[in-house]
C-alpha positions, 0 to 999 in steps of 0.5 A, a space after each residue: 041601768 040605775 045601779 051597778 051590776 055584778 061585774 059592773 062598776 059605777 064609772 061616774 065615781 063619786 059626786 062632786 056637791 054631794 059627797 056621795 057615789 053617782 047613779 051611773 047614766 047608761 049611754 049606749 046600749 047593745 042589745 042581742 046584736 048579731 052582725 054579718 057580712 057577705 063574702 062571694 062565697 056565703 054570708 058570714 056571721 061577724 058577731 052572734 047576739 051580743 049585748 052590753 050597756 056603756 055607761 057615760 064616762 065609761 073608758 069601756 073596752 071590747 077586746 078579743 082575738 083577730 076575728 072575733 068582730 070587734 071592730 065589726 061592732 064599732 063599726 055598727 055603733 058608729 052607724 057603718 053597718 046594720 045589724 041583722 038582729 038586735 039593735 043599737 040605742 044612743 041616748 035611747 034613739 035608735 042608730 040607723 045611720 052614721 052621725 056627728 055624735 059618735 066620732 070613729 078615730 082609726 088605727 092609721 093616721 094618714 087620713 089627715 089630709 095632706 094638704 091642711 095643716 094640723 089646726 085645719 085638719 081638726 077645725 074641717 069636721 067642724 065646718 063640713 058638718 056646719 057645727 061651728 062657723 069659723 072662727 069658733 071652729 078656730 077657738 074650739 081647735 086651739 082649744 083641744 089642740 092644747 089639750 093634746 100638747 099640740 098647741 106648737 104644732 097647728 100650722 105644721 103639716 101633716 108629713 112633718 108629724 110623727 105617729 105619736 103627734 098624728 095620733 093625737 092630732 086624730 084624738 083632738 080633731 074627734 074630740 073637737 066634735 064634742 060626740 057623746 061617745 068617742 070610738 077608738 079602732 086599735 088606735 095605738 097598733 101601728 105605734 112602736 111600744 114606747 110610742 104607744 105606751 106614751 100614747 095611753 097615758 095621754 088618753 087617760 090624762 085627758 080622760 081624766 080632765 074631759 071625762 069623755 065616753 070611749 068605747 075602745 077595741 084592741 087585742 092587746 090584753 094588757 092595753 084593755 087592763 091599762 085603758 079600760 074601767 070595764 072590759 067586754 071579752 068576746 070569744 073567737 070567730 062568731 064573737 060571742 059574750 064570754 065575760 064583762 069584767 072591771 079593771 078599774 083598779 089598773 094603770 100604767 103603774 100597775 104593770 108587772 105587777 102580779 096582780 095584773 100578770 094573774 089578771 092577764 093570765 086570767 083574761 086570757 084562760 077566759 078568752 081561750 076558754 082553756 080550762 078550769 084555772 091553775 091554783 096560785 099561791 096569791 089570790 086574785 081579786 077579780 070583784 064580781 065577774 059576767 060570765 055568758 054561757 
């Protein structure tokens, strides 16, 4: 892809050197993938030939209800599960299996070994897989270590932590990998709301310094408009393509507002395929909208 569809917004923004909007580099590209899983009883269609390009830099969300396969489909992209039709390119190479360049942070944070402390749980990626020998294990740890505001904490352990700080411990320690796109599963669900909220805006504020590529899965409208730039809605249960739609234009500030209540509202009409949309008073600007039939 080397322009901006319809319903698509260049996530690159503009260059730098030249002053000019940057062609956007698509980085992952899901192309008519159907997933499935066997249950003792029959075999169960998680996802029904979904596509969709992710943009380096793209903070891009699929966002659905429960069971429509959406954590199905990060799975398949981290190389947990093999589509039976269709197929998954990184960087044009075909994804077969899990790698060191897509780096899955789950919804809970007790998979940080107990008995390591913080800088030890964020450098043990590094050195299992022979990225970094130690002591540039170390630097690079207390590099994003700080990032993350966890500069104070590296010699704590794990149960002296609150969820917020785990979070962002799991945050760091993906990031330290350096992959070439981040996968987040519902990180921030276990979280109280103000935890949570707390939470989103420091993955945006680091976002907006690494300039990292996120492809995130939630339920939670209004935390795919506040954290997404491009949303992908998928539909019940098989997950199906009902829409693509930008959200750049949203923020945290931006909650409450009316814009992003008739764009919530909107989203969900779509989601629930509910009909034809009642009139408003004010206008939605909702740029170009994809819609699959």
């Amino acid at each position: 892809m080397n322009a901006a569809l319809p319903g698509h917004t260049a996530s690159t923004g503009t260059d730098a050197a030249t002053g000019q909007q940057a062609t956007p580099e698509t980085l992952l590209h899901v192309d008519n993938v159907s997933l499935e899983y066997r249950t003792p009883e029959r075999v169960v269609r998680a996802t029904h030939q979904v596509s969709f390009e992710v943009d380096r830099s793209d903070r891009f969300v699929l966002l659905g209800p429960s069971g429509c396969g959406k954590s199905t489909l990060l799975k398949a992209v981290a190389g947990f599960i093999t589509p039976s039709e269709g197929e998954i390119r990184l960087a044009g190479e075909r994804i077969e299996e899990p790698g060191p360049d897509r780096i899955v942070v789950f919804q809970e944070f007790d998979q940080l070994p107990a008995w390591k402390t913080v800088i030890e749980n964020v450098m043990f990626p590094l050195l299992a897989s022979r990225t970094l020998k130690r002591a540039d294990a170390l630097e690079r740890a207390g590099y994003y270590l700080e990032k993350v505001g966890l500069s104070a904490f590296a010699d704590a352990y794990p149960h002296t932590l609150s969820g917020g700080m785990k979070a962002r411990v799991a945050i760091a320690r993906a990031l330290a990998m350096q992959p070439k796109i981040l996968l987040m599963d519902e990180p921030f669900a276990a979280l109280d709301a103000l935890t949570r909220r707390k939470m989103q805006e420091e993955l945006l504020e680091l976002w907006e310094e690494v300039r990292f590529t996120l492809l995130f899965v939630t339920h939670s409208i209004e935390e795919a408009l506040v954290v997404g730039n491009r949303i992908l809605l998928l539909s019940p249960h098989p997950g199906r393509v009902r829409a693509e739609i930008n959200s750049h234009q949203f923020n945290l500030g931006s909650l409450g507002g009316v814009d992003f209540q008739a764009s919530a509202q909107r989203i969900h009409r779509l989601l629930f395929d509910e009909g034809e949309e009642p009139v408003v008073e004010r206008p939605v600007d909702f740029q170009h909208l994809r819609i699959a039939y």
